[in-house]
C-alpha positions in Angstrom: -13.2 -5.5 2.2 -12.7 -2.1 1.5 -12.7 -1.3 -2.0 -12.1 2.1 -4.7 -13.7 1.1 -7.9 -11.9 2.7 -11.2 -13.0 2.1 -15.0 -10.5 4.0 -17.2 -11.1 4.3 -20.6 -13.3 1.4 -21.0 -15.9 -0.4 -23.6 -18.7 -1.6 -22.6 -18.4 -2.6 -18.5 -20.5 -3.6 -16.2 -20.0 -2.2 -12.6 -22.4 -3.6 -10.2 -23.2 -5.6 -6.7 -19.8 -3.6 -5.6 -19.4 -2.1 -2.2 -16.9 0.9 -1.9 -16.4 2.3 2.3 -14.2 4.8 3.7 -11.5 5.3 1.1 -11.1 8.9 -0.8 -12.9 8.0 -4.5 -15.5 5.5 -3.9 -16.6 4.7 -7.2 -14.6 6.8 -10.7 -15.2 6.3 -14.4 -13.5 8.2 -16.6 -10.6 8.2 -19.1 -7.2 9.3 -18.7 -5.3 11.5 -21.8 -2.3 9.9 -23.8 -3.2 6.2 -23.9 -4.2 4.3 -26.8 -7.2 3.5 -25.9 -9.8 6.6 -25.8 -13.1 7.7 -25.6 -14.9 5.1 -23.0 -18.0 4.0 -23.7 -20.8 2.0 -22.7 -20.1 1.6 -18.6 -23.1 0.7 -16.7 -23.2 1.3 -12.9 -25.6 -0.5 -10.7 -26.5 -2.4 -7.4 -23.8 -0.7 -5.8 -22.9 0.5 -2.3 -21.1 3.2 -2.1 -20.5 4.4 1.9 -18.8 7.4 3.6 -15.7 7.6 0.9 -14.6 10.9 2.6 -11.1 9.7 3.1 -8.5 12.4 3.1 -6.2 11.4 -0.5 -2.7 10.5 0.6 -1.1 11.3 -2.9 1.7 14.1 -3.0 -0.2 17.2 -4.4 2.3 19.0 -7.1 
């Protein structure tokens, strides 16, 4: 299965024994403005595979 992995302004995750192939992100923490829930915390990352995530991104660019 081919997989982007996103954690958006989380507490405390755990990321791991993931594998993320040829899509555009691969694996993205981070936290978006204008949502209740802010400053993320606490994410940890591990055993992952992350492979060749060089896919062109097929969103409309503004």
């Amino acid at each position: 299965m081919l997989l982007v992995i996103e954690i958006e302004n989380s507490y405390y995750a755990d990321v791991f024994d993931n594998h993320a192939e040829n899509n555009t992100g691969g694996i993205l923490v981070f936290d978006l403005p204008d949502i209740p829930q802010q400053g993320g915390h606490h994410i940890r990352v591990y055993r992952n595979k992350s492979i060749n995530n060089n896919t062109d991104n097929f969103a409309s660019r503004r």
